[in-house]
PyMOL Python script that loads the backbone (N, CA, C, O; Angstrom):
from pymol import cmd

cmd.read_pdbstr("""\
ATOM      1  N   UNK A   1       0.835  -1.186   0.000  1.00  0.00           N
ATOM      2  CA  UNK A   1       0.000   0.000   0.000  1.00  0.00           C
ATOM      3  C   UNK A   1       0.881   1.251   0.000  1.00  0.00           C
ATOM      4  O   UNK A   1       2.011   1.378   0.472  1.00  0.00           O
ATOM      5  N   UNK A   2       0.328   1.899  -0.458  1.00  0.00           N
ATOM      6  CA  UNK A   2       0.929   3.737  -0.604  1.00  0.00           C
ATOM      7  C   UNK A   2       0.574   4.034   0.717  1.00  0.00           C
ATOM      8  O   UNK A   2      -0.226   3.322   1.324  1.00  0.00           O
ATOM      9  N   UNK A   3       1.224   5.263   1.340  1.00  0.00           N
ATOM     10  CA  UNK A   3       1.334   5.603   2.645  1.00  0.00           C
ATOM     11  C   UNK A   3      -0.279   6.416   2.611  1.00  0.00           C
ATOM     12  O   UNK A   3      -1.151   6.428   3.480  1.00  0.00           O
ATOM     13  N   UNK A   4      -0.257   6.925   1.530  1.00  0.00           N
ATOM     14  CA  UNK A   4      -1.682   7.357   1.003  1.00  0.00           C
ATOM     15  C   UNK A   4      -2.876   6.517   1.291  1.00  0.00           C
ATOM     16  O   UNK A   4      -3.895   6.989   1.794  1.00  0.00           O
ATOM     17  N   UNK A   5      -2.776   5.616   1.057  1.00  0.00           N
ATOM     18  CA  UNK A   5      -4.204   4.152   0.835  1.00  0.00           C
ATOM     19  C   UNK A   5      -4.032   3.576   2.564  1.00  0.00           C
ATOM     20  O   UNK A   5      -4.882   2.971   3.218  1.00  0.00           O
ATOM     21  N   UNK A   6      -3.119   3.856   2.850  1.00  0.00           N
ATOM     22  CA  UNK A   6      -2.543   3.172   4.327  1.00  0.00           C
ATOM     23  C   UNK A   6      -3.479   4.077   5.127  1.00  0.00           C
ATOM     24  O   UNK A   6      -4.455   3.584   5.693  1.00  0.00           O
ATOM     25  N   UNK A   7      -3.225   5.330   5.191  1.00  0.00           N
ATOM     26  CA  UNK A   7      -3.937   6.231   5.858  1.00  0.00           C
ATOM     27  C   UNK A   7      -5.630   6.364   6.099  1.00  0.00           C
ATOM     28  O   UNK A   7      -6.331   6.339   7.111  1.00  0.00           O
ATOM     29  N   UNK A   8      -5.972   6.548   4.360  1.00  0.00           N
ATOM     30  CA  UNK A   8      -7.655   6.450   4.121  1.00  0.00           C
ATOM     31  C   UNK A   8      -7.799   5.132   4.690  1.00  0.00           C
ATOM     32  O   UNK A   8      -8.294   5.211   5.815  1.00  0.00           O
ATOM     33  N   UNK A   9      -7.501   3.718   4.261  1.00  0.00           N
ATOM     34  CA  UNK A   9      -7.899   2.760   5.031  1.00  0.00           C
ATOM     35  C   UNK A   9      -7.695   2.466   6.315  1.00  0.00           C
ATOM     36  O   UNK A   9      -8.486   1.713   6.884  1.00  0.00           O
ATOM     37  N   UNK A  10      -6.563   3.027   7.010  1.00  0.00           N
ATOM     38  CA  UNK A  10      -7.061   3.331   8.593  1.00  0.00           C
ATOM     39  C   UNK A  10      -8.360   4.124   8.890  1.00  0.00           C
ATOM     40  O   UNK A  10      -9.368   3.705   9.459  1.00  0.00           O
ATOM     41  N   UNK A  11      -8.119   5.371   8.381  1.00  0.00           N
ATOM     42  CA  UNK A  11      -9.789   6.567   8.190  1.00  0.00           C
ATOM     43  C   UNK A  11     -11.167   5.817   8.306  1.00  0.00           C
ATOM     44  O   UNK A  11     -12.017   5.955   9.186  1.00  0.00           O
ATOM     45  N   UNK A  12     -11.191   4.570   6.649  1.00  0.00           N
ATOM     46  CA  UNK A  12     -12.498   4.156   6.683  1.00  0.00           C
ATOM     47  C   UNK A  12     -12.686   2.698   7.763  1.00  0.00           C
ATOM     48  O   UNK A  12     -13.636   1.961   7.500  1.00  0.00           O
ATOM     49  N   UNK A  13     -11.970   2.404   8.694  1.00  0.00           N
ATOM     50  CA  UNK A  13     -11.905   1.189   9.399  1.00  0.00           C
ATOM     51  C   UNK A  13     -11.569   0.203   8.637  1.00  0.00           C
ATOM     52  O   UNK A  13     -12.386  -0.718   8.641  1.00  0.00           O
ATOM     53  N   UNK A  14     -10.307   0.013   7.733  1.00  0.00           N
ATOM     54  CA  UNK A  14     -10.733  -0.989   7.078  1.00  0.00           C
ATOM     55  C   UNK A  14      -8.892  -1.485   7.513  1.00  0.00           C
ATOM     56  O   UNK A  14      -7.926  -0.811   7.870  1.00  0.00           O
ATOM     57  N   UNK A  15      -9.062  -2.764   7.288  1.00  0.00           N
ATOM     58  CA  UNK A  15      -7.281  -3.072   7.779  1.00  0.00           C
ATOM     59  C   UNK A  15      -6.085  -2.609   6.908  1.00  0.00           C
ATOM     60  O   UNK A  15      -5.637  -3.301   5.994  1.00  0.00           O
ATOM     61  N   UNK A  16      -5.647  -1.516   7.216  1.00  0.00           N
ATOM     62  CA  UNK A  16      -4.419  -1.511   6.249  1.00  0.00           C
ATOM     63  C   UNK A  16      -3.299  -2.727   6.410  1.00  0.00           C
ATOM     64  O   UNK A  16      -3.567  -3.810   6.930  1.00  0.00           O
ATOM     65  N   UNK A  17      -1.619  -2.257   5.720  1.00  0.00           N
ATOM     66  CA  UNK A  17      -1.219  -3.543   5.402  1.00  0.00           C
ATOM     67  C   UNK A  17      -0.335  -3.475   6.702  1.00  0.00           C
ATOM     68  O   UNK A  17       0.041  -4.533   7.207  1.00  0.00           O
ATOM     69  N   UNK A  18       0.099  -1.954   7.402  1.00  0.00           N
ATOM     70  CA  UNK A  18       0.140  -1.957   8.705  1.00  0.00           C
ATOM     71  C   UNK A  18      -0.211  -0.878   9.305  1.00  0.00           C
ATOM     72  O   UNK A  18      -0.772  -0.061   8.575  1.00  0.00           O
ATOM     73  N   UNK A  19      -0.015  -0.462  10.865  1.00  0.00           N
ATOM     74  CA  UNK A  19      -0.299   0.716  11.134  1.00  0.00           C
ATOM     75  C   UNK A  19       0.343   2.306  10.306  1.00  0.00           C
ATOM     76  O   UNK A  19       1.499   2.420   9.898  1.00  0.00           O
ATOM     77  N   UNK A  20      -0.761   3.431  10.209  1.00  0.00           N
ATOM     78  CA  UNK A  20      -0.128   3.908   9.303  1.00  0.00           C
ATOM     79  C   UNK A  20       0.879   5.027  10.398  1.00  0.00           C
ATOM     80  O   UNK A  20       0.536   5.179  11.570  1.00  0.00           O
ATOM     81  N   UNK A  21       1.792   5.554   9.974  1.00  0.00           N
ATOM     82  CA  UNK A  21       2.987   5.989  11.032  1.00  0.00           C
ATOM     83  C   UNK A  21       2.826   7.670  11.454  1.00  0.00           C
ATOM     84  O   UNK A  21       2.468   8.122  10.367  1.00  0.00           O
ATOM     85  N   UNK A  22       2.869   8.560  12.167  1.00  0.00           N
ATOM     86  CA  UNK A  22       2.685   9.978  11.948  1.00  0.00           C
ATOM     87  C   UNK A  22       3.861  10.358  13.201  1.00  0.00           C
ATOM     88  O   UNK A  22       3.997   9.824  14.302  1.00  0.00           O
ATOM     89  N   UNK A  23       4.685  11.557  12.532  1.00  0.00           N
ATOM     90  CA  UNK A  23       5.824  11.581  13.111  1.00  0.00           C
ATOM     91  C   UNK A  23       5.866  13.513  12.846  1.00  0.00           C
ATOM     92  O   UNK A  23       6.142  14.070  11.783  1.00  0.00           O
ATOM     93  N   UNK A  24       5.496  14.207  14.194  1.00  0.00           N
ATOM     94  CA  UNK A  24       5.374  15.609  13.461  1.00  0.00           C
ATOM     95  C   UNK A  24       4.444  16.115  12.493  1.00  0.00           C
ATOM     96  O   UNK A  24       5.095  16.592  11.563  1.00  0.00           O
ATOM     97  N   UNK A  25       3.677  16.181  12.372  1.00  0.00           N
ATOM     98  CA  UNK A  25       2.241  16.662  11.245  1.00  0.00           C
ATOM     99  C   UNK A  25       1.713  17.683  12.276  1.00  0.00           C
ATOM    100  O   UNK A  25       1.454  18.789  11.802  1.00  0.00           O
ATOM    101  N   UNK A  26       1.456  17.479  13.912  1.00  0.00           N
ATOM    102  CA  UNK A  26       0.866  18.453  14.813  1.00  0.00           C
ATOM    103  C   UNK A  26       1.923  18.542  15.952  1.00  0.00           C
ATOM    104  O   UNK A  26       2.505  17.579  16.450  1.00  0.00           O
ATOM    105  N   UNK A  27       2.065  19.726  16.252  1.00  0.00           N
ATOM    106  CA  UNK A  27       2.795  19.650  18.058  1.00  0.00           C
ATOM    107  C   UNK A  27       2.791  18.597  18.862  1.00  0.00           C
ATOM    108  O   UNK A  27       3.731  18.253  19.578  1.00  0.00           O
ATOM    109  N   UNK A  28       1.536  17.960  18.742  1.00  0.00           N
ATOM    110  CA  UNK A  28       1.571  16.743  19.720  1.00  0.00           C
ATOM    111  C   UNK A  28       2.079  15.460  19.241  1.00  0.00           C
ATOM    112  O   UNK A  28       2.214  14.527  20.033  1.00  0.00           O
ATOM    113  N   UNK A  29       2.381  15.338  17.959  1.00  0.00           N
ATOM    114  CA  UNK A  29       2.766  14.451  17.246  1.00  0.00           C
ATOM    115  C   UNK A  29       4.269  14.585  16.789  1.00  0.00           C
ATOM    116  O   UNK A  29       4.798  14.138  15.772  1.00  0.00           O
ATOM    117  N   UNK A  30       4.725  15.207  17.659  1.00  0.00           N
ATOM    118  CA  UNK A  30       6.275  15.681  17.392  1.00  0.00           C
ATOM    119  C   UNK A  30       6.834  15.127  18.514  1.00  0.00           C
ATOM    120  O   UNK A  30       6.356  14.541  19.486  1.00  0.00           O
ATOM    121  N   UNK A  31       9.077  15.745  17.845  1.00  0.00           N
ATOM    122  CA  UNK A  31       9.583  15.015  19.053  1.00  0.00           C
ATOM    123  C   UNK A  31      10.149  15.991  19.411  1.00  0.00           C
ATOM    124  O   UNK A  31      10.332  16.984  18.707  1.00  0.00           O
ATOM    125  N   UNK A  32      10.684  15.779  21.114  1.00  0.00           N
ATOM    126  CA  UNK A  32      11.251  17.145  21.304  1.00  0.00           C
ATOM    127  C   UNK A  32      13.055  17.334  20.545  1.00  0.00           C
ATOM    128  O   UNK A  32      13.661  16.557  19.808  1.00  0.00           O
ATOM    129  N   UNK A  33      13.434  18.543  21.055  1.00  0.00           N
ATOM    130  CA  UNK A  33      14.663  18.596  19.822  1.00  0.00           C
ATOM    131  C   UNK A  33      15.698  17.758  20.672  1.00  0.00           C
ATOM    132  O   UNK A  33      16.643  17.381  19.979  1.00  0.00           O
ATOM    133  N   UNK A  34      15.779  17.279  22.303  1.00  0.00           N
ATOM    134  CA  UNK A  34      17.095  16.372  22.662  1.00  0.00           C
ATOM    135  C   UNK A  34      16.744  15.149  22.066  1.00  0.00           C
ATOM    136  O   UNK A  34      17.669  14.564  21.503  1.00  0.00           O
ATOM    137  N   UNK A  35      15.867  14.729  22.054  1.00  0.00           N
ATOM    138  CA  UNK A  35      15.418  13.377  21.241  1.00  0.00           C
ATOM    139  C   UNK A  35      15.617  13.002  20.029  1.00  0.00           C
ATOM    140  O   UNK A  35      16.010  11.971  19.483  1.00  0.00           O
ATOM    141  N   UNK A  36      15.140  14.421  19.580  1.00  0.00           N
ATOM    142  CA  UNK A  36      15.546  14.404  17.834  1.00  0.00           C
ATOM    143  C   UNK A  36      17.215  14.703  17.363  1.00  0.00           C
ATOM    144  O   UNK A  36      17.754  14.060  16.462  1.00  0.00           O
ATOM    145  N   UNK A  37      17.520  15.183  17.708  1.00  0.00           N
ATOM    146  CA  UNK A  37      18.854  15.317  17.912  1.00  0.00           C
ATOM    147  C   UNK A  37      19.567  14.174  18.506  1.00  0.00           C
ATOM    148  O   UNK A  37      20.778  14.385  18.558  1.00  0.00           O
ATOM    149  N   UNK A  38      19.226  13.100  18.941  1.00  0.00           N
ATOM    150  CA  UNK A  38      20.029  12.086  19.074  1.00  0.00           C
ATOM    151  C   UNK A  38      19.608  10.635  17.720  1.00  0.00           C
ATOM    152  O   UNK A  38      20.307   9.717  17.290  1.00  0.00           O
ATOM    153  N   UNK A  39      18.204  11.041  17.427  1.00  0.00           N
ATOM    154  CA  UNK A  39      18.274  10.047  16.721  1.00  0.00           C
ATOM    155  C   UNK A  39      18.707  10.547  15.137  1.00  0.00           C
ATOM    156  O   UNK A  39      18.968   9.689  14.294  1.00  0.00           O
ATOM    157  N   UNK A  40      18.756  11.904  14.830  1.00  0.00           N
ATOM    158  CA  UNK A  40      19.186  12.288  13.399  1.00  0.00           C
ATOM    159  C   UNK A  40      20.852  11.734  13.441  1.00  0.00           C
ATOM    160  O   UNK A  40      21.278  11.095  12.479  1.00  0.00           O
ATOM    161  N   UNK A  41      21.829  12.065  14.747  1.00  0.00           N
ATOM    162  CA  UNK A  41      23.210  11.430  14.948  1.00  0.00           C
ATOM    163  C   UNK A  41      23.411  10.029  14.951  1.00  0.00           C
ATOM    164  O   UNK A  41      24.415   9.467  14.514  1.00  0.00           O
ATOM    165  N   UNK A  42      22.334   9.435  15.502  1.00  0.00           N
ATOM    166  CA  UNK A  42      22.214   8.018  15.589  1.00  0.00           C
ATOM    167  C   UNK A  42      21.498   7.562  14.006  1.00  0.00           C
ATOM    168  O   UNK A  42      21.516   6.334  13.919  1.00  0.00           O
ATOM    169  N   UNK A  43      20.941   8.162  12.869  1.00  0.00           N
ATOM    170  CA  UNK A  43      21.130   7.738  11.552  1.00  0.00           C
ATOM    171  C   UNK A  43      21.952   8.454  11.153  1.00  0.00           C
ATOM    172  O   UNK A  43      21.679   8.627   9.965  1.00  0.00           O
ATOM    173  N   UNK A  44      23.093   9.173  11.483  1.00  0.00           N
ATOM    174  CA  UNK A  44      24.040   9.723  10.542  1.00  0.00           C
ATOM    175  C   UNK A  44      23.778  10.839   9.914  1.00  0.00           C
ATOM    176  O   UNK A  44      24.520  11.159   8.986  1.00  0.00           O
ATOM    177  N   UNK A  45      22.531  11.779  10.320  1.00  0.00           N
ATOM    178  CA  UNK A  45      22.171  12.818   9.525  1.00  0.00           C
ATOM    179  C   UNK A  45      22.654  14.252  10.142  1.00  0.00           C
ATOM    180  O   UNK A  45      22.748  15.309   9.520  1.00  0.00           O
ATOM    181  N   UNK A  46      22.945  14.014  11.562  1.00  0.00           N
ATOM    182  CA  UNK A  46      24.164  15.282  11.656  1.00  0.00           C
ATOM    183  C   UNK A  46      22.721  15.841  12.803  1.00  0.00           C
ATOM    184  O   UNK A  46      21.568  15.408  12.789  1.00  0.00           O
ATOM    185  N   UNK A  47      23.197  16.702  13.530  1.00  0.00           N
ATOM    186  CA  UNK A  47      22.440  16.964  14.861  1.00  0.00           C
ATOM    187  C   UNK A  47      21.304  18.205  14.906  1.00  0.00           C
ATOM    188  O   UNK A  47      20.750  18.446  15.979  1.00  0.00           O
ATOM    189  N   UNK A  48      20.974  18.993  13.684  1.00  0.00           N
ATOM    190  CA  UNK A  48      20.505  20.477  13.667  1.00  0.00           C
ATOM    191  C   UNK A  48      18.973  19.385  13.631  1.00  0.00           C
ATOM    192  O   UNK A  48      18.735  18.177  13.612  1.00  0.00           O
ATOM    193  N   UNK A  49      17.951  21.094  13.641  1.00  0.00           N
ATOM    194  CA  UNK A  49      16.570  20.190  14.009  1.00  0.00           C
ATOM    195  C   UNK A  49      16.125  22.120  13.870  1.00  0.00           C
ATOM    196  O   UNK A  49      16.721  23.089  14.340  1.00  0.00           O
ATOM    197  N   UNK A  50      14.913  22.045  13.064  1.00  0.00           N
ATOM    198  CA  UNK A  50      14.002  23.462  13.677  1.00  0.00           C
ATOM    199  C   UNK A  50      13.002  23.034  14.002  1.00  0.00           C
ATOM    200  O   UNK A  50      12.156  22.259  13.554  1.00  0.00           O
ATOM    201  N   UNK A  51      13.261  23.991  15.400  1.00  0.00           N
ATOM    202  CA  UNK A  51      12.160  24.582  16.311  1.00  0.00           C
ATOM    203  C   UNK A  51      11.180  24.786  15.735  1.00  0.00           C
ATOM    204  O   UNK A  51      11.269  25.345  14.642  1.00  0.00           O
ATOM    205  N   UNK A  52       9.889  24.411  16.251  1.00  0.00           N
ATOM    206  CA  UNK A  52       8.551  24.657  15.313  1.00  0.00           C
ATOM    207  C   UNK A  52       7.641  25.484  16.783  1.00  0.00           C
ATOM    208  O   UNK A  52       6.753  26.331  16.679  1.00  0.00           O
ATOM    209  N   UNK A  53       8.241  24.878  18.135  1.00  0.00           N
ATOM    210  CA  UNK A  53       7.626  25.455  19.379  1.00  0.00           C
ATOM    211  C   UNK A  53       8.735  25.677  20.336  1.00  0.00           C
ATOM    212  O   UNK A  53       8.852  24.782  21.172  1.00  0.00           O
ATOM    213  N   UNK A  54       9.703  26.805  20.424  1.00  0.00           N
ATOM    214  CA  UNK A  54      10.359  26.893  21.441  1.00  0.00           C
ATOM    215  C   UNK A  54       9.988  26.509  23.079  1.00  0.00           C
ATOM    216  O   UNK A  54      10.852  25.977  23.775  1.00  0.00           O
ATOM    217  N   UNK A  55       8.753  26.798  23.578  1.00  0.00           N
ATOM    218  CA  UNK A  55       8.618  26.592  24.525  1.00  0.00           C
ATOM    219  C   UNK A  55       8.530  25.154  24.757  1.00  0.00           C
ATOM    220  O   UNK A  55       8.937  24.807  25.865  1.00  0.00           O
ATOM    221  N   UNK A  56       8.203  24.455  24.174  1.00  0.00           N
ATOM    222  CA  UNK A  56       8.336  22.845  24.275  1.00  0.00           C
ATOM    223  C   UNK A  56       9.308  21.967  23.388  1.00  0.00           C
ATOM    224  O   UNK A  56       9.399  20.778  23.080  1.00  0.00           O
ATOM    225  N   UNK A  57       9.975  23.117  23.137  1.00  0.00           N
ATOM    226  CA  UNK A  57      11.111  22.393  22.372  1.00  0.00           C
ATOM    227  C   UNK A  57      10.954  21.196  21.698  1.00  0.00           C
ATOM    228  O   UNK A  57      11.511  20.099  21.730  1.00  0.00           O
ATOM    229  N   UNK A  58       9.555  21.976  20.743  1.00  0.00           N
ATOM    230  CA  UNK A  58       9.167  20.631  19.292  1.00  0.00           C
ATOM    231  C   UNK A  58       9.662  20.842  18.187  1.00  0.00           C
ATOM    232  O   UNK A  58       9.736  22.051  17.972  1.00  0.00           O
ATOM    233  N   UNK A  59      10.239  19.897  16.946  1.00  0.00           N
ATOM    234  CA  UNK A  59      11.326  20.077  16.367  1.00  0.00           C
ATOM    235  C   UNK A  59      10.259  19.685  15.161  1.00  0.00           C
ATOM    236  O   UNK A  59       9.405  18.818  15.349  1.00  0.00           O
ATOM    237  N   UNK A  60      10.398  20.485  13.751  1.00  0.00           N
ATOM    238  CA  UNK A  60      10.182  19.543  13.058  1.00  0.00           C
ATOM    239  C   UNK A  60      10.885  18.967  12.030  1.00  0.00           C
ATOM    240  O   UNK A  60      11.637  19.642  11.326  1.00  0.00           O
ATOM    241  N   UNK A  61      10.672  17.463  11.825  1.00  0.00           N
ATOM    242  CA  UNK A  61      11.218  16.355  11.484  1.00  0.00           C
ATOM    243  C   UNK A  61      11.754  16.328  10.078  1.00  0.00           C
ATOM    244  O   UNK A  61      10.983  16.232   9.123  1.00  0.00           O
ATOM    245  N   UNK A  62      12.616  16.382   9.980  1.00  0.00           N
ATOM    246  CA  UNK A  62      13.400  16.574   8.476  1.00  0.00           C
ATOM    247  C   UNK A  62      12.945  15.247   7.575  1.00  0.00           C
ATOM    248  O   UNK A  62      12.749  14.148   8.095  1.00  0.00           O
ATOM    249  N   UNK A  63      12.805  15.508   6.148  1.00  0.00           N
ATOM    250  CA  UNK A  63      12.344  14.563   5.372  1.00  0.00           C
ATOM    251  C   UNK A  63      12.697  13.226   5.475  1.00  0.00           C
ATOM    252  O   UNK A  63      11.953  12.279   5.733  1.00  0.00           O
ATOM    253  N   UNK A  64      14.140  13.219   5.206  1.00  0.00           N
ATOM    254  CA  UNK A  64      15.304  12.499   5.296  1.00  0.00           C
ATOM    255  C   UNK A  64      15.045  11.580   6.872  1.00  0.00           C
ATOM    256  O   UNK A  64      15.356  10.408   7.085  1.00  0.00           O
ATOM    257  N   UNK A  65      14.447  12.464   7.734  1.00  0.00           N
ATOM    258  CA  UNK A  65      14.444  10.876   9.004  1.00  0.00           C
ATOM    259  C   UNK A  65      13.022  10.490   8.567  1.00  0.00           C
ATOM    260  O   UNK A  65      12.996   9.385   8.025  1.00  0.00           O
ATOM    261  N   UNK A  66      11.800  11.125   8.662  1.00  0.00           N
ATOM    262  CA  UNK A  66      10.712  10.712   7.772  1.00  0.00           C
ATOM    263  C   UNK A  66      10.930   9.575   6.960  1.00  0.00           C
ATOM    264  O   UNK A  66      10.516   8.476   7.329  1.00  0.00           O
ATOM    265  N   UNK A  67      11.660   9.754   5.677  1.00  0.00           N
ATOM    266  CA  UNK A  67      11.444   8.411   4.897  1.00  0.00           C
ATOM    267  C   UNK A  67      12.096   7.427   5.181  1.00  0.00           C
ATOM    268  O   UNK A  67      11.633   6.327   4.880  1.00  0.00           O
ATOM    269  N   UNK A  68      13.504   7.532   5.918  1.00  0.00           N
ATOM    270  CA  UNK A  68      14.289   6.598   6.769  1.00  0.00           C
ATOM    271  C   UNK A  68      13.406   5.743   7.991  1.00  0.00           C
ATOM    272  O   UNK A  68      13.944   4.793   8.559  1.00  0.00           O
ATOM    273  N   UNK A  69      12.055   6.155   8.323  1.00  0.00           N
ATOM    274  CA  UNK A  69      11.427   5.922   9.174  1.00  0.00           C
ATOM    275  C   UNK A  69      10.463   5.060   8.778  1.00  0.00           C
ATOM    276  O   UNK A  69      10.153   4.063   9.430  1.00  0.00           O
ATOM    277  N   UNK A  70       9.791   5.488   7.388  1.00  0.00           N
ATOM    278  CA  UNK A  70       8.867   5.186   6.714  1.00  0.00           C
ATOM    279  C   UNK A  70       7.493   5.425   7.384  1.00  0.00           C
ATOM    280  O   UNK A  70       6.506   4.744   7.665  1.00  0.00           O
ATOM    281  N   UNK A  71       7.862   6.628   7.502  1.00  0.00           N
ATOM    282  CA  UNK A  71       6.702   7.666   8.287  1.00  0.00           C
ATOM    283  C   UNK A  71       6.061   8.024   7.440  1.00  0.00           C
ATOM    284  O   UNK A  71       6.710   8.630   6.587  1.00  0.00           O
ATOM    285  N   UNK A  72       4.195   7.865   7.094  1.00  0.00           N
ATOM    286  CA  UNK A  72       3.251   8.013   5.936  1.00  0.00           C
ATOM    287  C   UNK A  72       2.461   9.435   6.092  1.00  0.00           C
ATOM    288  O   UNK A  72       1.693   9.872   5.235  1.00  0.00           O
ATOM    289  N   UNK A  73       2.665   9.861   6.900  1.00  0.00           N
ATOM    290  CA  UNK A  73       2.004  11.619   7.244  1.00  0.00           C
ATOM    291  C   UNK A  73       3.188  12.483   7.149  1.00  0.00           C
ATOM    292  O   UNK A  73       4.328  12.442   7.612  1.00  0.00           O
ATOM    293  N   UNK A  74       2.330  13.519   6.165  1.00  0.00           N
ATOM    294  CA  UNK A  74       3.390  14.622   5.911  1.00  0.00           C
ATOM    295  C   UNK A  74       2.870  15.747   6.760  1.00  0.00           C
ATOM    296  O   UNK A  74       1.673  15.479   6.864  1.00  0.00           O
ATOM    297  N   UNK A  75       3.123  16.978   7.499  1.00  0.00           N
ATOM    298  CA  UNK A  75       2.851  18.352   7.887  1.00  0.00           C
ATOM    299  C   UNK A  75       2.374  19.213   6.380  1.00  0.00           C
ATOM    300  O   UNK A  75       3.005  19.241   5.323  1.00  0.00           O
ATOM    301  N   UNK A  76       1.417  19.694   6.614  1.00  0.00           N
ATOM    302  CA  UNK A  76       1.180  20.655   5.275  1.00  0.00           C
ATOM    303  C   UNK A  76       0.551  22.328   6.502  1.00  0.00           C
ATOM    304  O   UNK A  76       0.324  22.440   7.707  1.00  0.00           O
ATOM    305  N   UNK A  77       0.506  23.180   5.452  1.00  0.00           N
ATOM    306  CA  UNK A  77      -0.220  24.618   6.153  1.00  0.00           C
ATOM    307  C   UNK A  77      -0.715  25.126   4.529  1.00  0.00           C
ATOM    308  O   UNK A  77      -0.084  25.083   3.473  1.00  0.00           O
ATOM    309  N   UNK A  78      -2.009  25.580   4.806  1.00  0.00           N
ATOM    310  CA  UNK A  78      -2.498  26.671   3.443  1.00  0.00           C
ATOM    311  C   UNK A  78      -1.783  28.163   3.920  1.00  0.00           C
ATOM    312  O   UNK A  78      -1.205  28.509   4.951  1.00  0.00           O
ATOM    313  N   UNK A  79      -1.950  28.511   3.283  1.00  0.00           N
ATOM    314  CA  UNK A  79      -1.825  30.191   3.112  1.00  0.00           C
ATOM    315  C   UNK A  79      -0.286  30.342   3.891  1.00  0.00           C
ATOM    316  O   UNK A  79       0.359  29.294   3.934  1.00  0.00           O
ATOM    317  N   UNK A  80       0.308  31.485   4.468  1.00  0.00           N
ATOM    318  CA  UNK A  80       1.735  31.359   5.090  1.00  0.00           C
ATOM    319  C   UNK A  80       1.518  31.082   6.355  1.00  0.00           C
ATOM    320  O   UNK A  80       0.591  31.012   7.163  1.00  0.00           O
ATOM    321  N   UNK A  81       2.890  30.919   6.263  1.00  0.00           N
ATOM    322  CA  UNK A  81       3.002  30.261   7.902  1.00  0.00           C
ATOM    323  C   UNK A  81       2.804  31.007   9.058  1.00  0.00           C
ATOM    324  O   UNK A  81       2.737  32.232   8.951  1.00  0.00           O
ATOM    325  N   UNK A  82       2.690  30.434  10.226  1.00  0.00           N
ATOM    326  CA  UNK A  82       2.822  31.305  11.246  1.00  0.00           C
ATOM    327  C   UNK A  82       3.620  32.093  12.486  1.00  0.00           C
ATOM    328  O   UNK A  82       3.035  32.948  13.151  1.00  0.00           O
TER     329      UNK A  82
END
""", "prot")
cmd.dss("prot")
cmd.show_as("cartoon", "prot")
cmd.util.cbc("prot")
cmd.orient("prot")
């Protein structure tokens, strides 16, 4: 399944082929940046991370650990950011 079809068929109750993965898409679905910062060093991707919430020091997740993860939710925003 596409991370796409993975998702809607979690949505409509129906069994995908596994759980579908979400890693950063919302604040609460994020990691903080000491965490993230150990596992971008621990795949070799080097230690930087942006801040998306200073006060809770939520990071968001660079593509590169995303697909290394095989994480199926992307973060999107309409109009500019905030």
């Amino acid at each position: 399944m596409t991370p796409r079809e993975r998702v809607v068929a979690a949505l409509e109750h129906r069994a995908p082929d596994r759980v579908p993965m979400d890693l950063g898409t919302a604040r609460f679905t994020g990691m903080v940046a000491g965490a993230y910062e150990k596992l971008r060093a621990h795949l070799g991707f080097g230690t930087e991370g942006t801040l998306v919430d200073r006060m809770q020091q939520v990071v968001q997740p660079d593509e590169r650990v995303l697909e290394h993860l095989g994480v199926d939710a992307r973060a999107f925003s309409q109009g500019t950011p905030d």
